[in-house]
Each structure stands twice: as structure tokens, then as C-alpha cells.
C-alpha positions as a printed Julia matrix, in Angstrom:
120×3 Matrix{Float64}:
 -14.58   -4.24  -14.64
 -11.19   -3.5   -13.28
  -8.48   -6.37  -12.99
  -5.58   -4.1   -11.43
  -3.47   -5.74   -8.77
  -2.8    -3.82   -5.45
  -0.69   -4.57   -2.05
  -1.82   -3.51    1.18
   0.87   -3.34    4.24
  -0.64   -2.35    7.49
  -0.06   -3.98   10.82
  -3.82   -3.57   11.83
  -5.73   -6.05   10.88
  -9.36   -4.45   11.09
  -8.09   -1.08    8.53
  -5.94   -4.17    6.57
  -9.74   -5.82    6.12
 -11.62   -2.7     5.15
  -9.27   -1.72    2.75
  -9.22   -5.42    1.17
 -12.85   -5.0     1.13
 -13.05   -1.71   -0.66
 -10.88   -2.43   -3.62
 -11.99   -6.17   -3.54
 -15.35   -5.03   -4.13
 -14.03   -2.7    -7.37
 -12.75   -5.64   -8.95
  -9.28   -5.38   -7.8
  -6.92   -8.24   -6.93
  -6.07   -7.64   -3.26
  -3.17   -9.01   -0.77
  -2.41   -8.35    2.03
   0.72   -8.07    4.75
   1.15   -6.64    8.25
   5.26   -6.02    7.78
   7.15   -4.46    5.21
   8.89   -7.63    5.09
   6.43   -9.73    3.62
   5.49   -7.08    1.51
   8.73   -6.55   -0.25
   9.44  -10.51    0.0
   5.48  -10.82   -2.23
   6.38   -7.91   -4.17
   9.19   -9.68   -5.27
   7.95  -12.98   -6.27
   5.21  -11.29   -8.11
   7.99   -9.63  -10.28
   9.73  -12.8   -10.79
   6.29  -14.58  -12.54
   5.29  -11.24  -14.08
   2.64  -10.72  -11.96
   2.95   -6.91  -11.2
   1.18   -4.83   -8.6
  -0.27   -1.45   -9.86
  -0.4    -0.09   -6.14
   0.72   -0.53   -2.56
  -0.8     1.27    0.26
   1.26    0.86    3.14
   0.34    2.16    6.68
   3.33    3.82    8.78
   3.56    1.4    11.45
   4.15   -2.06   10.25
   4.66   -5.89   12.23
   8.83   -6.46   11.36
  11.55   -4.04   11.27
  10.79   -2.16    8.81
   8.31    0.96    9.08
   6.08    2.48    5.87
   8.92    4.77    5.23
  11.16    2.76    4.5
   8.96    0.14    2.54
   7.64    3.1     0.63
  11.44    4.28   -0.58
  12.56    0.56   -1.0
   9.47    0.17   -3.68
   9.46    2.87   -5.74
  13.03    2.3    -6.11
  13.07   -1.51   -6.75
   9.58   -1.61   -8.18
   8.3     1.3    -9.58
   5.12    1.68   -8.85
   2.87    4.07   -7.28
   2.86    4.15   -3.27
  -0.31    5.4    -0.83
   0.87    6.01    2.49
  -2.0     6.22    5.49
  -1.09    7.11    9.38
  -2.39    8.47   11.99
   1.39   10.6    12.25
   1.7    13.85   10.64
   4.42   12.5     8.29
   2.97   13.64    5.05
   6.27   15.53    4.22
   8.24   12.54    5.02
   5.78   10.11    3.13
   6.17   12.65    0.13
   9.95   12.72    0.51
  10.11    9.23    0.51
   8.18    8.8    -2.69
   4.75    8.22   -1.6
   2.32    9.07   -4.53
   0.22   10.12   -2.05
  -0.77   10.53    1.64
  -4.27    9.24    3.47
  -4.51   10.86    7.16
  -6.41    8.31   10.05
  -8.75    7.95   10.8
  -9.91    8.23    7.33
 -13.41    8.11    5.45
 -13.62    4.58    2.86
 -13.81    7.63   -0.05
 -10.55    8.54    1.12
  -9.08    5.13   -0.63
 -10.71    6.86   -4.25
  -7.66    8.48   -4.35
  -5.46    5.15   -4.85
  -8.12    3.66   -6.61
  -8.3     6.04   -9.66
  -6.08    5.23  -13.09
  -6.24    1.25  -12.08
């Protein structure tokens, strides 16, 4: 069974579930946000007690100030570690130029999440 840790950021709170679901149910620890600035603010704590995420999949539009963007270059930065960006935007360039691992289009099929699931 899988133990990895993964961060969800997305302002809606019905894809936030489904995606909580979906990796809850493949043994993942899951938390969830609906701004970048929680996200960044848990991210951080985690750090702090060694508690690591192995993935965040942000959405583009997020609750706060901050959109998915710039979450996405503020973690892999900081943190490190591997970001999934979904929206219903054609920003796939800008995701990837931003350091998104990779890029999940909406409306999207649950098979779509494999993709940030694998290597955890």
C-alpha cells in the first residue's frame, strides 16, 4: 500500500473532493486548500516537522491572491517537489514554464489524476 503524502489547491470544492477521494482511496495522505496561501503556509509547516509532501496538484484559479502559477513557481523553488497543474485555461505552456511537472486539462476523466499518481 502506498503512504505518499500529496497537496491539493483548488478553489472548487466539488473537483477539491474528487480528487481527495481518488488518491485517498490509493492509500495516499491527502489535504486539502482552496488558496495558494494556505497551501504554501501547510507546505511549510510540513517542512518544519519533516513531514514532506511528494505532490501538489494545484488548479489555476485559487480563493486568495495568489493564482496556480504562481503557487506552482513558488514550490518547486522553495520545496522541490513535483507540481500537477489542472484548468480549464489553455495555459499548459505557462504551467510548463512555471515548473509544473505536468498539466491536466478540465474537465478531466478521474484516470487523468494516474498521471500524478504514478512513482508515489
Amino acid at each position: 500500500m502506498t503512504h505518499g503524502r500529496i497537496l491539493i489547491a483548488e478553489r472548487d470544492i466539488f473537483v477539491r473532493k474528487m480528487c481527495e477521494d481518488y488518491f485517498f482511496v490509493r492509500g495516499l495522505n491527502v489535504f486539502s486548500y482552496g488558496s495558494g496561501e494556505e497551501s504554501l503556509e501547510e507546505l511549510g509547516f510540513a517542512k518544519l516537522i519533516r513531514r514532506n509532501y511528494d505532490r501538489l496538484l494545484t488548479g489555476f484559479i485559487l480563493d486568495g491572491r495568489m493564482n496556480g502559477l504562481e503557487l506552482t513557481e513558488k514550490v518547486v523553488k522553495e520545496f522541490g517537489i513535483p507540481v500537477f497543474m489542472m484548468s480549464g485555461s489553455e495555459i499548459e505552456k505557462e504551467a510548463m514554464a512555471a515548473g509544473a511537472t505536468g498539466y491536466i486539462s478540465k474537465p478531466f476523466e478521474m484516470h487523468d489524476l494516474d498521471a500524478v499518481f504514478r512513482g508515489l
